[in-house]
Every structure is written in C-alpha cells, then in structure tokens.
C-alpha positions in Angstrom: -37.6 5.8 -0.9 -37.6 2.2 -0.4 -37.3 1.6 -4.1 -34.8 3.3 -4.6 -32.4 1.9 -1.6 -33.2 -1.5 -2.8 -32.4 -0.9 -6.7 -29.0 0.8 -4.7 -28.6 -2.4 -2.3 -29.1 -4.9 -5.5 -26.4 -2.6 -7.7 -23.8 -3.0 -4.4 -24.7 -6.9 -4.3 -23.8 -7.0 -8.0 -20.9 -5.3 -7.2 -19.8 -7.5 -4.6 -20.8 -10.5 -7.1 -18.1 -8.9 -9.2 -15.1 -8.1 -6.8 -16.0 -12.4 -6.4 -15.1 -13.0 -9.7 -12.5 -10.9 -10.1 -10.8 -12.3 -6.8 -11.7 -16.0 -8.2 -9.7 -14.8 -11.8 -7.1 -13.7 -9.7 -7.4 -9.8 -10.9 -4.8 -7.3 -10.3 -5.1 -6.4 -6.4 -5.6 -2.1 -7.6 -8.8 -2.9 -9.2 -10.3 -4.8 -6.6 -9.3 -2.2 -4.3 -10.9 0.4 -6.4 -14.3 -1.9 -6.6 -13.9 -2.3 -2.9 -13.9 1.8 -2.3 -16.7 2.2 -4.8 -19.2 -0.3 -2.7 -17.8 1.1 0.6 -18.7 4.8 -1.1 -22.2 3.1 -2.7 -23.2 1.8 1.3 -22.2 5.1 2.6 -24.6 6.7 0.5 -27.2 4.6 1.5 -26.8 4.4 5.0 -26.8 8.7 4.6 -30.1 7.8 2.6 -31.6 6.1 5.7 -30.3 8.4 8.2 -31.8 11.8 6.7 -35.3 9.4 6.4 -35.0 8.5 10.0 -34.6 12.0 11.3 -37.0 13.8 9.0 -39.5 10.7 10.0 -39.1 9.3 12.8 -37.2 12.2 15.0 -39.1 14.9 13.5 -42.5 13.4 14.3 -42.0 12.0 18.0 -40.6 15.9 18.7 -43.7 18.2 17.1 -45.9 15.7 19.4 -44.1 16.2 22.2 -44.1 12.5 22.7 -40.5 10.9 23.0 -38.3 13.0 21.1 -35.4 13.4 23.3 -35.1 9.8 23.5 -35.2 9.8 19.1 -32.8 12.2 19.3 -30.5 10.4 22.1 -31.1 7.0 19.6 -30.3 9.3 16.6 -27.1 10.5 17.8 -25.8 7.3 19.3 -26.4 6.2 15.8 -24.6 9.0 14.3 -21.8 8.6 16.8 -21.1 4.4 15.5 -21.8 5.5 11.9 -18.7 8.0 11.9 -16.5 6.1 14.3 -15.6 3.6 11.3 
C-alpha cells in the first residue's frame, strides 16, 4: 500500500508542478481549474486510501484485542468528521 500512495502522491506533485507552469504561462483560468479539481479528486482518493488502511489496521486490531478500541474508534471518527467537513 505504501507504494502505491507514494507513486499517487508523486503523480499529484507533478500535477501541481504543472498547474505552476501553466499559471507562470499565463493559461486560460478553465484549465487550471479543471487541473485544480483533478488533484483535489487525486488527494481525495488517497486520503480514502489511508482511511480504509487505518480502520481495517489500526481500528480493527485494538478492538478484537479488546485493548483501546473505543478510543480508535472515537480518533477514527473525529477524523472522519474533519475529513468531510471540507
């Protein structure tokens, strides 16, 4: 899994590289827009990535040992909660 969220993060930091250049050569305004809502979409996906890892990880493990899981699942959701507030 860690593989491939880095090969994701380096294509978004390309991507970002790009909407720099295309800001620099003074690009129409729609199509950095559109590069913008394709890296917000690309982070989305990644931050889903590391959610779903967390709770099948993390969460799922402190609750069959009976050792911290409501407090993983309190952290979880206070994560969930800022992750959909924006």
């Amino acid at each position: 899994m860690k593989s491939d969220l880095m090969l994701r993060l380096k294509r978004i930091e390309g991507q970002v590289r790009g909407i720099e250049r295309m800001v620099d050569e003074d690009r129409y305004c729609v199509d950095i827009l559109v590069q913008i809502s394709a890296i917000k979409n690309a982070l989305h996906q990644v931050a889903l990535a590391l959610l779903e890892s967390h709770t099948r990880g993390c969460v799922a493990d402190a609750i069959s040992s009976h050792n911290g899981g409501e407090q993983k699942i309190d952290e979880l959701m206070d994560v969930i909660r800022k992750f959909t507030k924006g």
